[in-house]
N, C-alpha and C positions, 0 to 999 in steps of 0.2 A: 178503031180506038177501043181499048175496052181495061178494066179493072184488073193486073194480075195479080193480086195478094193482098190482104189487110193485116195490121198488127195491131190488137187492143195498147195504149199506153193506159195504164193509170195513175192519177195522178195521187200522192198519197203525201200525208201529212204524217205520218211514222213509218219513213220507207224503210227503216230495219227491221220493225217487229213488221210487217208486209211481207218482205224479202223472207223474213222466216217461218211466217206461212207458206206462203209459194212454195220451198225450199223442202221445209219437214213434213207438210199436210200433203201437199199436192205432189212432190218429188222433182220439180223443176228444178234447174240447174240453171249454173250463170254460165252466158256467150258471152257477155262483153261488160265494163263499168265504167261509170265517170264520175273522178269526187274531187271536191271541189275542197281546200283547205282540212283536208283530212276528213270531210263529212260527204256519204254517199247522194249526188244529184242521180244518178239514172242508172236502170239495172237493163239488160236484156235476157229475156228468161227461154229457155224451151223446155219442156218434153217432149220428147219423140219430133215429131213434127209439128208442134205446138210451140206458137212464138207469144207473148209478150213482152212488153217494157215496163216498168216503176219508173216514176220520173216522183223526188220531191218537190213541191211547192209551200212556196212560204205564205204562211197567213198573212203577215206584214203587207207584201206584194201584189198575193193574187186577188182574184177575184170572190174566192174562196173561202170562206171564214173559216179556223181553224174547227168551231165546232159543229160546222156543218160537214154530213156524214153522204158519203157519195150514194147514187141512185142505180148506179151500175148494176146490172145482171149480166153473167156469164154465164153459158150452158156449153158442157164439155162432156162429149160421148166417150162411154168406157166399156171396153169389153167382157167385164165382171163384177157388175154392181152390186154385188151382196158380198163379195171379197173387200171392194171398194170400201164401203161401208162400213164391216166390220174393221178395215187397216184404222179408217180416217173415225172410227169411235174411239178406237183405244188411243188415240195422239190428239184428240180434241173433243171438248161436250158438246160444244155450238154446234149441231146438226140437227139437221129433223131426221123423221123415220122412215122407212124405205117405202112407198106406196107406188101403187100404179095408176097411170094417169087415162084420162079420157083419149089419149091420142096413142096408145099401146106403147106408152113408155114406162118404165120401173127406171125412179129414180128419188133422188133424196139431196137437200140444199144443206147449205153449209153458207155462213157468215165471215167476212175475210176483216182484221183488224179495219179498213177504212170503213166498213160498211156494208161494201160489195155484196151481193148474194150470187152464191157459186153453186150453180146446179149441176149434178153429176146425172148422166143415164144413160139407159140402155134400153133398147128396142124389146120389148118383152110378146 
C-alpha cells in the first residue's frame, strides 16, 4: 500500500479573482472546470507538472465564514528565483523580498486573494 500522488484543493471564497492569480501571477493554466448555473464551482490548474484544484465554498453552507481568511501555506521550487521575482514584482505588490534562508534556500512569499501564503525558492 502506499500514497501515489497528492493535489492541494483550495477552497476559496472568490474563486475568480483566485483563478486569476494562479493564472496571471503564477502562469497556471486550466485542465478541466465545473460551473454550476453559469457560476464557476471548481478549477483544475497545472504548471508543468504542478496540479491544483479551486473549489468555491459558500459561506451560507460551509463551515467557513465568509471573512475568515485561509491558513494555508504552499512552497513551490523554481529554477530562477531572481527572474521569478522580478516577473511576479512587476504584476503584483503583495510580495516580500528575496532573502536567504537558514536552510540554504533563496526565496520570497507572495499572498494569494484567499489568504494563502505562496512561497517561491530556490536551493541557493
Amino acid at each position: 500500500m502506499a500514497i501515489l500522488s497528492s493535489i492541494p484543493v483550495l477552497n476559496c471564497h472568490s474563486i475568480e479573482e483566485t483563478l486569476a492569480f494562479y493564472q496571471q501571477i503564477l502562469q497556471f493554466v486550466i485542465v478541466n472546470k465545473r460551473e454550476h448555473n453559469n457560476e464557476l464551482q471548481w478549477v483544475h490548474l497545472m504548471h508543468g507538472d504542478i496540479t491544483m484544484m479551486l473549489q468555491r465554498i459558500d459561506g451560507k453552507t460551509s463551515e467557513i465564514r465568509p471573512d475568515q481568511k485561509s491558513t494555508i501555506s504552499i512552497y513551490f521550487f523554481v529554477n530562477n528565483i531572481n527572474e521569478m521575482h522580478h516577473y511576479i514584482k512587476a504584476k503584483y505588490s503583495l510580495l516580500s523580498e528575496l532573502k536567504n534562508t537558514d536552510y540554504h534556500m533563496q526565496e520570497f512569499s507572495v499572498t494569494d486573494p484567499e489568504g494563502n501564503t505562496v512561497t517561491l525558492g530556490q536551493k541557493s
